[in-house]
Biopython code that builds the backbone (N, CA, C, O; Angstrom):
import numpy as np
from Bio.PDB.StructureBuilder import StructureBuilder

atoms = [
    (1, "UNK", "N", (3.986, -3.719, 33.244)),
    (1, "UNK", "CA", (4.494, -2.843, 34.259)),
    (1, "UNK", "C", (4.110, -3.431, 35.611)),
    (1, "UNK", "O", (3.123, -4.147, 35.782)),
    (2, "UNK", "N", (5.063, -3.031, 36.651)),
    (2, "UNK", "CA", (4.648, -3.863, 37.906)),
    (2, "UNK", "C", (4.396, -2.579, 38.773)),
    (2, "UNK", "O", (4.876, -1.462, 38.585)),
    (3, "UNK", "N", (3.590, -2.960, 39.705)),
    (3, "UNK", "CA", (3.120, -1.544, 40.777)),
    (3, "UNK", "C", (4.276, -1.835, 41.693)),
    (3, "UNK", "O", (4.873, -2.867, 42.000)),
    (4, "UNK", "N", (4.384, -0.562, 42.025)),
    (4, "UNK", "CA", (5.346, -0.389, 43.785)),
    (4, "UNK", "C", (4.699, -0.151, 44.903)),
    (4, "UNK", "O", (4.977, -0.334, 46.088)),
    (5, "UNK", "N", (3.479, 0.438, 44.152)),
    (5, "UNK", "CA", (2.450, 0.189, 45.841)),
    (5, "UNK", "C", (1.218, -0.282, 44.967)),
    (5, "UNK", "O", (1.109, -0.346, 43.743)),
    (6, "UNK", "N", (0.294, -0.602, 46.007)),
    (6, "UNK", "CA", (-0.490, -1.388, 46.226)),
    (6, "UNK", "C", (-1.383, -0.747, 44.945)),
    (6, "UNK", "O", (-1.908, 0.249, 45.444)),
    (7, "UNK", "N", (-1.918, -0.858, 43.177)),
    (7, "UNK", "CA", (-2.824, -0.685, 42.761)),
    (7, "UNK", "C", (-3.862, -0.027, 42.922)),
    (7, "UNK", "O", (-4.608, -0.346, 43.848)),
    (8, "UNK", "N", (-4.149, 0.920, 42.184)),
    (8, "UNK", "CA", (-5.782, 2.119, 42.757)),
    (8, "UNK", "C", (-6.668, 1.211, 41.195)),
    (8, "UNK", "O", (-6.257, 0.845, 40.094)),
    (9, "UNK", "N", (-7.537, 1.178, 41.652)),
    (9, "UNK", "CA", (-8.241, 1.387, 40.357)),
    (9, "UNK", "C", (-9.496, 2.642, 39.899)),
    (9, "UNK", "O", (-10.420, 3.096, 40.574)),
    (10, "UNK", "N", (-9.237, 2.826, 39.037)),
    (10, "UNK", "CA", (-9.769, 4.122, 38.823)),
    (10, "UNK", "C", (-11.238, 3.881, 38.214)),
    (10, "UNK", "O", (-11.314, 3.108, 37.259)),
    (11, "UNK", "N", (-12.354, 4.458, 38.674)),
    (11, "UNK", "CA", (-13.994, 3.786, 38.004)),
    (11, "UNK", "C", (-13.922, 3.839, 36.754)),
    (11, "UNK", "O", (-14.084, 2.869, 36.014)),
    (12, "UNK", "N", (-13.561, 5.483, 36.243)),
    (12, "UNK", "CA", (-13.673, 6.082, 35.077)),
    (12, "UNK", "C", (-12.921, 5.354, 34.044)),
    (12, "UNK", "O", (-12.639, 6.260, 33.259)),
    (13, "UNK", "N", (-12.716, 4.908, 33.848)),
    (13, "UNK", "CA", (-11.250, 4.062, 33.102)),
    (13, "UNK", "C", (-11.639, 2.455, 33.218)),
    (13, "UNK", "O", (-11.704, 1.742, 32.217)),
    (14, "UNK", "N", (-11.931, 1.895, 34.768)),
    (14, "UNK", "CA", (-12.137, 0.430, 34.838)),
    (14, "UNK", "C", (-11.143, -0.291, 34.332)),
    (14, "UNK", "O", (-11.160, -1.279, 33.598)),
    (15, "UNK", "N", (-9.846, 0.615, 35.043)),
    (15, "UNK", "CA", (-8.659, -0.334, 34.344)),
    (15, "UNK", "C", (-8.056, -0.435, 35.826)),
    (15, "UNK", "O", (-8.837, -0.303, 36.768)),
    (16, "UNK", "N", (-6.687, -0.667, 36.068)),
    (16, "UNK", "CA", (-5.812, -0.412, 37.589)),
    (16, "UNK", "C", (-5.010, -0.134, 36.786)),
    (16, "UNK", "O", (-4.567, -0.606, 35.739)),
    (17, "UNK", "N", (-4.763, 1.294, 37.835)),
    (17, "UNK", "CA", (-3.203, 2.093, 37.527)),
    (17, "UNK", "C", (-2.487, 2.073, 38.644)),
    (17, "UNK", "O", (-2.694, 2.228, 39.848)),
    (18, "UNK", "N", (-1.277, 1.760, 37.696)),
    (18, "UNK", "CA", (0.144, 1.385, 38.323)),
    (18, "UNK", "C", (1.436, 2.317, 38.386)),
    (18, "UNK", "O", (1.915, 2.898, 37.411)),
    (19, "UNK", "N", (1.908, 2.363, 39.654)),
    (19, "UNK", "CA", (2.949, 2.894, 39.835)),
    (19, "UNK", "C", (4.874, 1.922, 39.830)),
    (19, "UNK", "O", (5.244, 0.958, 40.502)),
    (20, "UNK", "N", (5.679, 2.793, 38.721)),
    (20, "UNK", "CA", (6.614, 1.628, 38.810)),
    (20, "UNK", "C", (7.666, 2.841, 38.411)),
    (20, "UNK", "O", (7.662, 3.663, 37.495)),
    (21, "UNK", "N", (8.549, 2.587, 39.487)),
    (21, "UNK", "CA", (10.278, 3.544, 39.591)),
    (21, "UNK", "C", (11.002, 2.833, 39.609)),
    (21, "UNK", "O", (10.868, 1.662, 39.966)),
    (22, "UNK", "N", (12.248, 3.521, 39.109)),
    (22, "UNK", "CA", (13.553, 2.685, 38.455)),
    (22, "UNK", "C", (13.769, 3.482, 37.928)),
    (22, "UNK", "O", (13.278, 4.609, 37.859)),
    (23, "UNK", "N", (15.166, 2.628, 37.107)),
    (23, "UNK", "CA", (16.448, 3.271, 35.898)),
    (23, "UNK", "C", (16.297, 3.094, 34.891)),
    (23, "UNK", "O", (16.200, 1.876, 34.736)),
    (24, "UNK", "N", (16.205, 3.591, 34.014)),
    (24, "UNK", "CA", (16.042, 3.356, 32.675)),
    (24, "UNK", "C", (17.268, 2.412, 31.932)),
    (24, "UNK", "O", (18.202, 3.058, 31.455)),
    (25, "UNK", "N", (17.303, 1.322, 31.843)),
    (25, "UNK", "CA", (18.615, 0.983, 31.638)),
    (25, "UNK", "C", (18.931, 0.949, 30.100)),
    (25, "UNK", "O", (20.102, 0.966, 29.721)),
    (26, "UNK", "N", (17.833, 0.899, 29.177)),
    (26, "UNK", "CA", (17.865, 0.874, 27.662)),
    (26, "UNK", "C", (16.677, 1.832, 27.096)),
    (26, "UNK", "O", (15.549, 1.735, 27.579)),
    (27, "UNK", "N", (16.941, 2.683, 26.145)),
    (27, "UNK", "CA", (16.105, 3.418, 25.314)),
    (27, "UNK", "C", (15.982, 2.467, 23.799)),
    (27, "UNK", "O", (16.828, 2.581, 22.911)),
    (28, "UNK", "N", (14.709, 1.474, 23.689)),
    (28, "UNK", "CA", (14.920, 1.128, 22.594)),
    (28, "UNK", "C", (14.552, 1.667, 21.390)),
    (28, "UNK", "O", (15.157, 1.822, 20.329)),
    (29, "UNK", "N", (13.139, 1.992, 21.859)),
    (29, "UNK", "CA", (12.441, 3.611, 20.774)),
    (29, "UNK", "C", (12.228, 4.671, 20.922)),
    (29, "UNK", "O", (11.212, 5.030, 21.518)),
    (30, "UNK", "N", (13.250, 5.654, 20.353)),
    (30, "UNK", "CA", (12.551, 6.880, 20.263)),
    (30, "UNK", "C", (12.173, 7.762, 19.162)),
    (30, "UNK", "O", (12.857, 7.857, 18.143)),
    (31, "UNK", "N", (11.098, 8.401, 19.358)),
    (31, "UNK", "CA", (10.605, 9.456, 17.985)),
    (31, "UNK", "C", (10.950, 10.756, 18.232)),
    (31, "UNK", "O", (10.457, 11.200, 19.269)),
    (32, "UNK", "N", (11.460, 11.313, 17.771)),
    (32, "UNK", "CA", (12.144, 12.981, 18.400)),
    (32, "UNK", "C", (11.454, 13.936, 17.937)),
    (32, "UNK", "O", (11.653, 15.114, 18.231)),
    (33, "UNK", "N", (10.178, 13.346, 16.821)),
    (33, "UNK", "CA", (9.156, 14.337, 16.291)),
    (33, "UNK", "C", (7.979, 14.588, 16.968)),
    (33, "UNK", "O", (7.431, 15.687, 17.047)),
    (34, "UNK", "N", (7.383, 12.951, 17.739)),
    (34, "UNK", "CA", (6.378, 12.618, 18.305)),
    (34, "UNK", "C", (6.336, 12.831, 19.916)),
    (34, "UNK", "O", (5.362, 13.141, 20.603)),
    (35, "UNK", "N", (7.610, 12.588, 20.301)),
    (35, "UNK", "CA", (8.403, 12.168, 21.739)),
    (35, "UNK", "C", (7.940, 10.836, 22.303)),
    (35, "UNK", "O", (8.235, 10.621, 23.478)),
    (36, "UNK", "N", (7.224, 9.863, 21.606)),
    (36, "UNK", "CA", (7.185, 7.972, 22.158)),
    (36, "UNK", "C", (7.976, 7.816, 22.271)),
    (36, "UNK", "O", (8.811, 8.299, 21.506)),
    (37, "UNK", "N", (8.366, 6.920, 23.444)),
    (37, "UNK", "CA", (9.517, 5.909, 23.459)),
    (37, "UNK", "C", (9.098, 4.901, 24.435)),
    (37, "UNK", "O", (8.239, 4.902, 25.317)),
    (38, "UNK", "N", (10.156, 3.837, 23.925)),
    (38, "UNK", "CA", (9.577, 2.699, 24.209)),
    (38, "UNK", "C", (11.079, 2.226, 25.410)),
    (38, "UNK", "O", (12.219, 2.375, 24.971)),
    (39, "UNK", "N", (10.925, 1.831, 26.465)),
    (39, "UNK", "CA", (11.993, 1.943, 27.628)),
    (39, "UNK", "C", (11.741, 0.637, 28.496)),
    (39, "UNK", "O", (10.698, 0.166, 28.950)),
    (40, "UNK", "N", (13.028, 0.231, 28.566)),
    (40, "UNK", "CA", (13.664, -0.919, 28.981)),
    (40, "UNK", "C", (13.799, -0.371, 30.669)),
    (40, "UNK", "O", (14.857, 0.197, 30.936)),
    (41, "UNK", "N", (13.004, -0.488, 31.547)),
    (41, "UNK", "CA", (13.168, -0.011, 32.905)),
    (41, "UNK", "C", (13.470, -0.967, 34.119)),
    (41, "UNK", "O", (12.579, -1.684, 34.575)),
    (42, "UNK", "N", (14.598, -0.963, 34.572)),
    (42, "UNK", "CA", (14.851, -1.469, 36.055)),
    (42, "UNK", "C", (14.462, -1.010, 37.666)),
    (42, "UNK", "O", (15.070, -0.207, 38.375)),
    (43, "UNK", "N", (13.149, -1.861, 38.010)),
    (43, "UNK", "CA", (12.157, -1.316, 38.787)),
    (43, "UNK", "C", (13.503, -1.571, 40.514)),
    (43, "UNK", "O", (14.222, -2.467, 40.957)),
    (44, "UNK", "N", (13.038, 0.190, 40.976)),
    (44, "UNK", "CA", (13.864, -0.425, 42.627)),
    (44, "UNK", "C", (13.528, -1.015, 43.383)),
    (44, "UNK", "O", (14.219, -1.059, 44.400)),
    (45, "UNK", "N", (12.348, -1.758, 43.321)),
    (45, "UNK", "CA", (11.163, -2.913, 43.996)),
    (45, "UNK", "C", (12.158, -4.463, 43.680)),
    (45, "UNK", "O", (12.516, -5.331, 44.476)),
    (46, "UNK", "N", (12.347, -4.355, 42.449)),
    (46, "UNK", "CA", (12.692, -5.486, 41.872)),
    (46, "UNK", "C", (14.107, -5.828, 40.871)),
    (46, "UNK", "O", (14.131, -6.521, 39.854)),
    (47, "UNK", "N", (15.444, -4.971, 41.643)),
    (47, "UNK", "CA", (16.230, -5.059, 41.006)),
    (47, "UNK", "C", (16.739, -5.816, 39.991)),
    (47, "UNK", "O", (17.380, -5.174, 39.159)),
    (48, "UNK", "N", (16.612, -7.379, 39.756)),
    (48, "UNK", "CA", (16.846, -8.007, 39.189)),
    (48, "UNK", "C", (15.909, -8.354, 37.944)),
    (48, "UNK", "O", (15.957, -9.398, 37.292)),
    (49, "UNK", "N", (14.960, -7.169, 37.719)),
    (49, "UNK", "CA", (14.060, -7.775, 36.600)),
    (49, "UNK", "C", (14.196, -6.529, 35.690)),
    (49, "UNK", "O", (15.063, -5.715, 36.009)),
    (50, "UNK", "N", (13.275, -6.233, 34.356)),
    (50, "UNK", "CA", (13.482, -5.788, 33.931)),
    (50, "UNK", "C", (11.860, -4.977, 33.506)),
    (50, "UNK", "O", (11.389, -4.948, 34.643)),
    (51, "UNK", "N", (10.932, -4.428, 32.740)),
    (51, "UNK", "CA", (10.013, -4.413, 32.259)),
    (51, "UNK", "C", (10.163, -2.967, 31.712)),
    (51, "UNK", "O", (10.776, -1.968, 32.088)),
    (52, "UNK", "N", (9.069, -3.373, 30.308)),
    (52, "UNK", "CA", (8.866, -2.608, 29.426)),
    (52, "UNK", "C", (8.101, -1.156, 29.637)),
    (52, "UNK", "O", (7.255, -1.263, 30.525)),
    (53, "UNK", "N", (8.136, -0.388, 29.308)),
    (53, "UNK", "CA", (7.160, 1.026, 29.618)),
    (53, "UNK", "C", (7.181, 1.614, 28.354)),
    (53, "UNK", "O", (8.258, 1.965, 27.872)),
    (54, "UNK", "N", (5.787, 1.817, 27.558)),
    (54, "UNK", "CA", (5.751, 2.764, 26.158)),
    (54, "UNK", "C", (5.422, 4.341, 26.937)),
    (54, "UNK", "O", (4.433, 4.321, 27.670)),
    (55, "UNK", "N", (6.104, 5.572, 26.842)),
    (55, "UNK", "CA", (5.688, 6.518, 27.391)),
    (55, "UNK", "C", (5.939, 7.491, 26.223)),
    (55, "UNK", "O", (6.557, 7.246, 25.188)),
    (56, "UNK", "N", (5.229, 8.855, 26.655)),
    (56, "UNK", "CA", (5.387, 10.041, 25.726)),
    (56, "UNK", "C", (5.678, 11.203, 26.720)),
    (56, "UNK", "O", (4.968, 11.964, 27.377)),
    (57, "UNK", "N", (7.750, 10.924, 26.470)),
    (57, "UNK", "CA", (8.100, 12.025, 26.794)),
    (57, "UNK", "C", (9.262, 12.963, 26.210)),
    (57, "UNK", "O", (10.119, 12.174, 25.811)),
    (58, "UNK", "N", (9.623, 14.052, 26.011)),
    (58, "UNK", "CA", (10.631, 14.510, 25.099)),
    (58, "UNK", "C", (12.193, 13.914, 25.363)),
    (58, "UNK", "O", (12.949, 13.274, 24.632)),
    (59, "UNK", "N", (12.297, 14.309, 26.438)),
    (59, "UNK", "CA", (13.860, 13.996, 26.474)),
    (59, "UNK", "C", (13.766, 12.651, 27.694)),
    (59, "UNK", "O", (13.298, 12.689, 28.832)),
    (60, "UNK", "N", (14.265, 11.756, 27.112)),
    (60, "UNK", "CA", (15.101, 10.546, 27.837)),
    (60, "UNK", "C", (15.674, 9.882, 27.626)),
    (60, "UNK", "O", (15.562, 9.408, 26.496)),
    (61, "UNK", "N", (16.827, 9.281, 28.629)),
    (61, "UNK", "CA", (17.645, 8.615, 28.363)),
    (61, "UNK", "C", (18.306, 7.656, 29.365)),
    (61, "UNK", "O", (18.005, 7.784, 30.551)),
    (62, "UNK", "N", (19.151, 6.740, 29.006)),
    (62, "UNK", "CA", (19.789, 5.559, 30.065)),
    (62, "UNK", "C", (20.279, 6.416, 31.050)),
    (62, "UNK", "O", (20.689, 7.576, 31.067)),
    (63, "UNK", "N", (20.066, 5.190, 32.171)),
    (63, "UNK", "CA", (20.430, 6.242, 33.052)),
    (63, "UNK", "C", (19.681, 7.169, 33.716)),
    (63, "UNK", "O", (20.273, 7.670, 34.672)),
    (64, "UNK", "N", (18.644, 7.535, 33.535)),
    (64, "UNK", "CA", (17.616, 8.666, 33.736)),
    (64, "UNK", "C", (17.130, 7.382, 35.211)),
    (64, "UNK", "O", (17.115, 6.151, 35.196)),
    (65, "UNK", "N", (16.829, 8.266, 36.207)),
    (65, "UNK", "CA", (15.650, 7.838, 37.140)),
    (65, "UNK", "C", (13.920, 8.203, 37.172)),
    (65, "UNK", "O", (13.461, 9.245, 37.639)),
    (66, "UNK", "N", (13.364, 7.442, 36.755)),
    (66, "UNK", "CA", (12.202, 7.747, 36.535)),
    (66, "UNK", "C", (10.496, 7.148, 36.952)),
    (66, "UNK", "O", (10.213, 5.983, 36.672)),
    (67, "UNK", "N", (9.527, 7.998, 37.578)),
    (67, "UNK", "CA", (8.315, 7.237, 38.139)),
    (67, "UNK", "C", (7.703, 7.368, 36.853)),
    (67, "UNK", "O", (8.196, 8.136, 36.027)),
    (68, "UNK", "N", (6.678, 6.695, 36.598)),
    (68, "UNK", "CA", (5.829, 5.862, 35.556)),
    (68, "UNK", "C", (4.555, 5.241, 36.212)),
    (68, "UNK", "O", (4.448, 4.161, 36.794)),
    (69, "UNK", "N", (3.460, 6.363, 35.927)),
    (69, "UNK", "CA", (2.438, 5.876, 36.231)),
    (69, "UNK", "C", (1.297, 5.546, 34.778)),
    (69, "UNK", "O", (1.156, 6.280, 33.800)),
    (70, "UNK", "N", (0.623, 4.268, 35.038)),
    (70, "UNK", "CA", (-0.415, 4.032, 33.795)),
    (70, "UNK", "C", (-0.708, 2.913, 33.989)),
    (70, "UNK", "O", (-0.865, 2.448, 35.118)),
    (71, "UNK", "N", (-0.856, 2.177, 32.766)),
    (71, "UNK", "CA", (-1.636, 0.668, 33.103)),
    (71, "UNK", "C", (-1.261, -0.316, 32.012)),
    (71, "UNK", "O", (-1.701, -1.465, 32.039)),
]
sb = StructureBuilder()
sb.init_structure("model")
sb.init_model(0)
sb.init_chain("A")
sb.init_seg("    ")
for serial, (resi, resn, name, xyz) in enumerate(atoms, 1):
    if name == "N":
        sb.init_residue(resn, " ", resi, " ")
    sb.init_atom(name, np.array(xyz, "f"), 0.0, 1.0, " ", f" {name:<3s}", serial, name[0])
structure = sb.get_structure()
């Protein structure tokens, strides 16, 4: 995942969390029992690229505009 602003890192965690918006342009996994899915996202930072996001949410789909925060 790529940040759109500048990286926080969080103590508790000792990881950096990232912020990344865009279009969802492909749903490749979803569980409709669990709600994982695994999403093909086109960041508006970086139109021309593409990157992966595993998230847990019920309903999504192509097309959807969506922020994505994690690490």
């Amino acid at each position: 995942m790529i940040a759109t602003h500048n990286p926080i890192t969080n103590p508790a965690m000792k990881t950096i969390q990232e912020t990344l918006t865009g279009i969802v342009n492909r749903v490749t996994y979803h569980n409709p029992e669990s709600g994982w899915s695994v999403l093909r996202v086109q960041p508006f930072n970086r139109p021309e690229g593409q990157e992966t996001v595993t998230v847990h949410q019920t309903k999504v789909f192509a097309g959807a505009t969506m922020e994505f925060r994690g690490a």
